[in-house]
TORTOR-899348 format. One record per residue (C-alpha): residue number from 1; residue in one letter; x, y negated, z negated. Coordinates in steps of 0.02 Angstrom, whole numbers, m for minus. Each point is the difference from the previous one (the first is absolute). Layout:
+-------+-------+--------+--------+--------+
: lumza : selum :      u :      v :      w :
+-------+-------+--------+--------+--------+
:   NUM :     A :      X :      Y :      Z :
...
+-------+-------+--------+--------+--------+
***
This chain:
+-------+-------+--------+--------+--------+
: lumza : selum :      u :      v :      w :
+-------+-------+--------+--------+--------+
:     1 :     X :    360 :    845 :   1547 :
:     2 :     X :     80 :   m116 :   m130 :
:     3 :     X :     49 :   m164 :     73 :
:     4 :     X :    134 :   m109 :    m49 :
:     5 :     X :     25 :   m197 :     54 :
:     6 :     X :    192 :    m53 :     m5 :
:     7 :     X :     42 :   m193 :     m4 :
:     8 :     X :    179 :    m31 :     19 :
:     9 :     X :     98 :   m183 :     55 :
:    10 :     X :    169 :     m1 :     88 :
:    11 :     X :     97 :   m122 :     86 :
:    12 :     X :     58 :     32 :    189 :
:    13 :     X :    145 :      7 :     50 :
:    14 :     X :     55 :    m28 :    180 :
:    15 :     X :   m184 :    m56 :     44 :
:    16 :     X :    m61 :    m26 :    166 :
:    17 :     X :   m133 :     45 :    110 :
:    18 :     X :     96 :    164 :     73 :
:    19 :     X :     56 :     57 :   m199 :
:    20 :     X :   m185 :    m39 :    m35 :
:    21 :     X :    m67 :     94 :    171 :
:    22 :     X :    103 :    163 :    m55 :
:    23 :     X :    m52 :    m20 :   m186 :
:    24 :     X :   m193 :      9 :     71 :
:    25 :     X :     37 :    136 :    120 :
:    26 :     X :     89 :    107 :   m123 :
:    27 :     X :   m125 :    m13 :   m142 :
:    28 :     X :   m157 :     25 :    104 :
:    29 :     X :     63 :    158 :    103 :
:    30 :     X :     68 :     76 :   m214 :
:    31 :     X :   m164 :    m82 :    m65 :
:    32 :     X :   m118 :     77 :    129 :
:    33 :     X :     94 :    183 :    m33 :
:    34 :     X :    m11 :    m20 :   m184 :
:    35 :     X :   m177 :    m72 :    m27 :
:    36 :     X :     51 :   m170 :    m69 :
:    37 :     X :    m74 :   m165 :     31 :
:    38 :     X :     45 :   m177 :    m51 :
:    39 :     X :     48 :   m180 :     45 :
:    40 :     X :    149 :    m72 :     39 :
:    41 :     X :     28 :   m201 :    m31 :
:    42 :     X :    167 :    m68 :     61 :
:    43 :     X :     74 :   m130 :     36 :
:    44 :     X :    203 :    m48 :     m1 :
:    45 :     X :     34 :     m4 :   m196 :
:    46 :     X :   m154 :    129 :    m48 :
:    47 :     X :    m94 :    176 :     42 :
:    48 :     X :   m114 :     14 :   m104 :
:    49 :     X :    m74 :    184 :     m2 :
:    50 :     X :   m172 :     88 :    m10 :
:    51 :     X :      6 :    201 :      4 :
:    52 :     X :   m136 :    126 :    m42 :
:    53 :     X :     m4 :    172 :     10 :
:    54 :     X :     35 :    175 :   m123 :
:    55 :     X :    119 :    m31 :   m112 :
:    56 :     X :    130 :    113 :     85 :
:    57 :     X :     m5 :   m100 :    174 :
:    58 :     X :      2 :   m172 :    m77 :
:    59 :     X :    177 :     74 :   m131 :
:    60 :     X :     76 :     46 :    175 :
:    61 :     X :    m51 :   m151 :     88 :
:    62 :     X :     60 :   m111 :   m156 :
:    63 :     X :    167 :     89 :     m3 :
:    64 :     X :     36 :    m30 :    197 :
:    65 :     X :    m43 :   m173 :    m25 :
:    66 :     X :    138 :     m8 :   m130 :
:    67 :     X :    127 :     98 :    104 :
:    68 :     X :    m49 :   m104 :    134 :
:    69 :     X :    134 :   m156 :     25 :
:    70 :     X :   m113 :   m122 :     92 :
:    71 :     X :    m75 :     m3 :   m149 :
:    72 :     X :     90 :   m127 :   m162 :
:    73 :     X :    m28 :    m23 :   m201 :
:    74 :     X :   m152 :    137 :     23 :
:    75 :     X :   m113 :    m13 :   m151 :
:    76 :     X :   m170 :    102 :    m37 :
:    77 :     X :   m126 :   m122 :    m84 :
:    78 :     X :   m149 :    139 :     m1 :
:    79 :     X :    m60 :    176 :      0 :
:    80 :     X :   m153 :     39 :    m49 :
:    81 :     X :   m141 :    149 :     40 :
:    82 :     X :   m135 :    m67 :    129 :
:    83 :     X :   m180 :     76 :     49 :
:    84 :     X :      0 :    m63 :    177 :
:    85 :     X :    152 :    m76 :    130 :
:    86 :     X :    m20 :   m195 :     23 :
:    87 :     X :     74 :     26 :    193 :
:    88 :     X :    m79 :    162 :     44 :
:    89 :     X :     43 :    m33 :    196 :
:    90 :     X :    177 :    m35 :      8 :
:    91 :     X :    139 :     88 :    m29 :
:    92 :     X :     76 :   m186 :    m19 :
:    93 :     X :    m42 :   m163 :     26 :
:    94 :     X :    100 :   m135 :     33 :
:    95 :     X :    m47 :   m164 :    m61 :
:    96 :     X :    131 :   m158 :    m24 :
:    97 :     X :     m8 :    m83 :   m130 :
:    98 :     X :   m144 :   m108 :    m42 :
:    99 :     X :      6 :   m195 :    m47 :
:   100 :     X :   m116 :     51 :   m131 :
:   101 :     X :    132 :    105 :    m88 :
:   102 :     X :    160 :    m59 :    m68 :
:   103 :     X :    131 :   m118 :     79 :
:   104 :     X :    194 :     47 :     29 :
:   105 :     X :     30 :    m84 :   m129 :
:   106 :     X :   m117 :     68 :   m109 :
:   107 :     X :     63 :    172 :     48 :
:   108 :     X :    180 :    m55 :    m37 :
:   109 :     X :    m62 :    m57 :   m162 :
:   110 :     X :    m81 :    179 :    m75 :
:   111 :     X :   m171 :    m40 :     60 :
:   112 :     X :    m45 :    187 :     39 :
:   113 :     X :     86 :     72 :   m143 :
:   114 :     X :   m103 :   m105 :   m118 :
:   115 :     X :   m167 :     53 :     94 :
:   116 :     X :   m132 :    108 :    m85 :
:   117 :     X :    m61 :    159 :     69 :
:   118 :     X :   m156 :    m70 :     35 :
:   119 :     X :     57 :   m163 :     89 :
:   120 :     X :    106 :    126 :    105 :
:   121 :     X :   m114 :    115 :     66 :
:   122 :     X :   m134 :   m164 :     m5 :
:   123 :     X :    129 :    m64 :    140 :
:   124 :     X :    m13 :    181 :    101 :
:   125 :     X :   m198 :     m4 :    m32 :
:   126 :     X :    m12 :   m171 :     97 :
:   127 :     X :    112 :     51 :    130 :
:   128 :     X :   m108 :    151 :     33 :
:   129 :     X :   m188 :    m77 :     m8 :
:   130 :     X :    124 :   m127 :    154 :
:   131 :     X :     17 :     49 :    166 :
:   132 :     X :    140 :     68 :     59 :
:   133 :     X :    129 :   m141 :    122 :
:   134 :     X :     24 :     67 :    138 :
:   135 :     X :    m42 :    194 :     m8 :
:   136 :     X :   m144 :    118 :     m4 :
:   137 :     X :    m49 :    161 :    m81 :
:   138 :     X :     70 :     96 :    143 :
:   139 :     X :    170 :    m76 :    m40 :
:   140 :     X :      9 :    102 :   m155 :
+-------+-------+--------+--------+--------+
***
Protein backbone atom coordinates (compact mmCIF):
# COMPACT_ATOMS: atom_id res chain seq x y z
CA UNK A 1 0.00 0.00 0.00
CA UNK A 2 1.42 3.46 -0.84
CA UNK A 3 1.05 5.86 1.98
CA UNK A 4 0.68 9.43 1.86
CA UNK A 5 1.12 12.08 4.97
CA UNK A 6 -1.03 15.37 4.39
CA UNK A 7 -0.12 18.56 6.55
CA UNK A 8 -2.55 21.25 6.11
CA UNK A 9 -3.22 24.67 8.61
CA UNK A 10 -6.62 26.37 8.81
CA UNK A 11 -8.11 28.76 10.99
CA UNK A 12 -11.54 27.90 12.90
CA UNK A 13 -14.19 29.43 12.60
CA UNK A 14 -17.02 29.39 15.18
CA UNK A 15 -14.66 27.41 17.64
CA UNK A 16 -15.75 25.89 20.69
CA UNK A 17 -15.66 22.81 22.49
CA UNK A 18 -19.12 21.41 20.82
CA UNK A 19 -17.77 22.67 16.95
CA UNK A 20 -14.54 20.95 18.10
CA UNK A 21 -16.49 17.68 19.73
CA UNK A 22 -18.39 17.21 16.23
CA UNK A 23 -15.20 17.98 14.18
CA UNK A 24 -13.53 14.83 16.25
CA UNK A 25 -16.57 12.73 15.99
CA UNK A 26 -17.02 13.25 12.34
CA UNK A 27 -13.41 12.67 11.27
CA UNK A 28 -12.79 9.56 13.39
CA UNK A 29 -16.13 7.62 12.43
CA UNK A 30 -14.90 8.87 8.02
CA UNK A 31 -11.24 8.21 9.17
CA UNK A 32 -11.85 4.76 10.74
CA UNK A 33 -14.07 3.77 7.36
CA UNK A 34 -11.44 5.07 5.07
CA UNK A 35 -8.16 3.85 6.72
CA UNK A 36 -6.72 7.26 7.59
CA UNK A 37 -4.88 8.30 10.59
CA UNK A 38 -3.52 11.61 11.86
CA UNK A 39 -3.42 14.38 14.50
CA UNK A 40 -5.39 17.10 15.03
CA UNK A 41 -3.89 20.37 17.01
CA UNK A 42 -6.42 23.13 17.69
CA UNK A 43 -6.92 25.63 19.41
CA UNK A 44 -9.30 29.01 18.77
CA UNK A 45 -7.23 30.76 15.84
CA UNK A 46 -5.51 27.27 14.47
CA UNK A 47 -6.06 23.38 13.39
CA UNK A 48 -3.30 22.32 12.43
CA UNK A 49 -3.64 18.89 10.52
CA UNK A 50 -1.84 15.47 10.32
CA UNK A 51 -3.47 12.82 7.77
CA UNK A 52 -2.02 9.57 6.41
CA UNK A 53 -3.37 7.13 4.38
CA UNK A 54 -3.59 6.03 0.19
CA UNK A 55 -3.55 8.74 -1.72
CA UNK A 56 -7.25 8.40 -2.77
CA UNK A 57 -8.63 8.57 0.99
CA UNK A 58 -6.41 11.42 2.09
CA UNK A 59 -7.70 13.62 -1.80
CA UNK A 60 -11.29 12.89 -0.38
CA UNK A 61 -10.59 13.69 3.11
CA UNK A 62 -8.61 16.97 1.94
CA UNK A 63 -11.50 18.03 -0.26
CA UNK A 64 -14.25 17.65 2.68
CA UNK A 65 -12.06 19.57 4.80
CA UNK A 66 -12.24 22.34 2.21
CA UNK A 67 -16.00 22.06 1.65
CA UNK A 68 -16.26 21.96 5.17
CA UNK A 69 -17.24 25.69 6.69
CA UNK A 70 -15.97 25.23 10.23
CA UNK A 71 -13.03 25.22 8.65
CA UNK A 72 -11.25 29.17 7.42
CA UNK A 73 -8.16 30.38 5.05
CA UNK A 74 -7.40 26.36 4.57
CA UNK A 75 -3.87 25.98 3.31
CA UNK A 76 -1.85 22.58 2.53
CA UNK A 77 1.83 23.08 3.68
CA UNK A 78 2.83 19.24 2.81
CA UNK A 79 2.34 16.07 0.92
CA UNK A 80 4.74 13.82 0.69
CA UNK A 81 5.05 9.67 0.21
CA UNK A 82 5.75 7.94 3.73
CA UNK A 83 6.99 4.20 4.56
CA UNK A 84 5.23 3.94 7.85
CA UNK A 85 2.07 6.16 9.72
CA UNK A 86 3.50 8.36 12.66
CA UNK A 87 -0.14 7.78 14.59
CA UNK A 88 -0.83 4.27 13.63
CA UNK A 89 -3.65 4.03 16.54
CA UNK A 90 -5.89 6.80 16.01
CA UNK A 91 -8.07 7.66 13.62
CA UNK A 92 -7.47 11.31 15.27
CA UNK A 93 -6.02 12.77 17.97
CA UNK A 94 -6.79 15.71 19.55
CA UNK A 95 -4.16 17.68 21.06
CA UNK A 96 -4.46 21.71 21.94
CA UNK A 97 -2.09 23.56 21.22
CA UNK A 98 1.20 23.37 22.89
CA UNK A 99 3.17 26.36 24.68
CA UNK A 100 6.02 24.97 22.91
CA UNK A 101 4.56 25.87 19.50
CA UNK A 102 3.69 29.22 18.32
CA UNK A 103 1.79 32.07 20.11
CA UNK A 104 -1.56 33.83 18.73
CA UNK A 105 0.30 36.19 17.81
CA UNK A 106 2.77 34.41 16.13
CA UNK A 107 0.01 32.63 14.21
CA UNK A 108 -1.55 36.00 13.28
CA UNK A 109 1.77 36.99 12.11
CA UNK A 110 2.50 33.96 9.27
CA UNK A 111 4.35 31.83 11.68
CA UNK A 112 3.07 28.47 10.12
CA UNK A 113 3.18 29.56 6.65
CA UNK A 114 6.86 30.35 6.95
CA UNK A 115 7.54 26.82 8.64
CA UNK A 116 9.60 24.13 6.88
CA UNK A 117 8.37 20.73 6.19
CA UNK A 118 10.57 19.38 8.54
CA UNK A 119 9.89 21.77 11.53
CA UNK A 120 6.18 20.82 10.74
CA UNK A 121 6.03 17.32 10.92
CA UNK A 122 9.13 17.78 13.78
CA UNK A 123 6.07 19.47 15.77
CA UNK A 124 3.64 16.21 14.95
CA UNK A 125 6.76 13.82 15.77
CA UNK A 126 6.95 15.36 19.40
CA UNK A 127 3.41 15.34 19.88
CA UNK A 128 3.33 11.65 19.10
CA UNK A 129 6.57 10.24 21.13
CA UNK A 130 3.88 12.62 24.16
CA UNK A 131 1.17 11.12 25.78
CA UNK A 132 -1.98 11.71 24.86
CA UNK A 133 -4.24 14.54 27.58
CA UNK A 134 -6.80 13.08 28.52
CA UNK A 135 -7.58 9.96 26.20
CA UNK A 136 -6.45 6.47 25.52
CA UNK A 137 -5.95 4.17 22.63
CA UNK A 138 -9.43 2.90 22.98
CA UNK A 139 -10.67 6.44 22.34
CA UNK A 140 -9.58 6.18 18.79
Amino acid sequence: MNLVQLIYVSRPFGFDQAALNGILSQSRRCNTRDGVTGALICRSDIYLQLLEGTVEALDATYERIVADDRHLEINRLSYQAITERLFPAWAMRSDPARSWMWSPAEVANGAVAESTQKQLIGIFERLAAEPAEGASLSAV
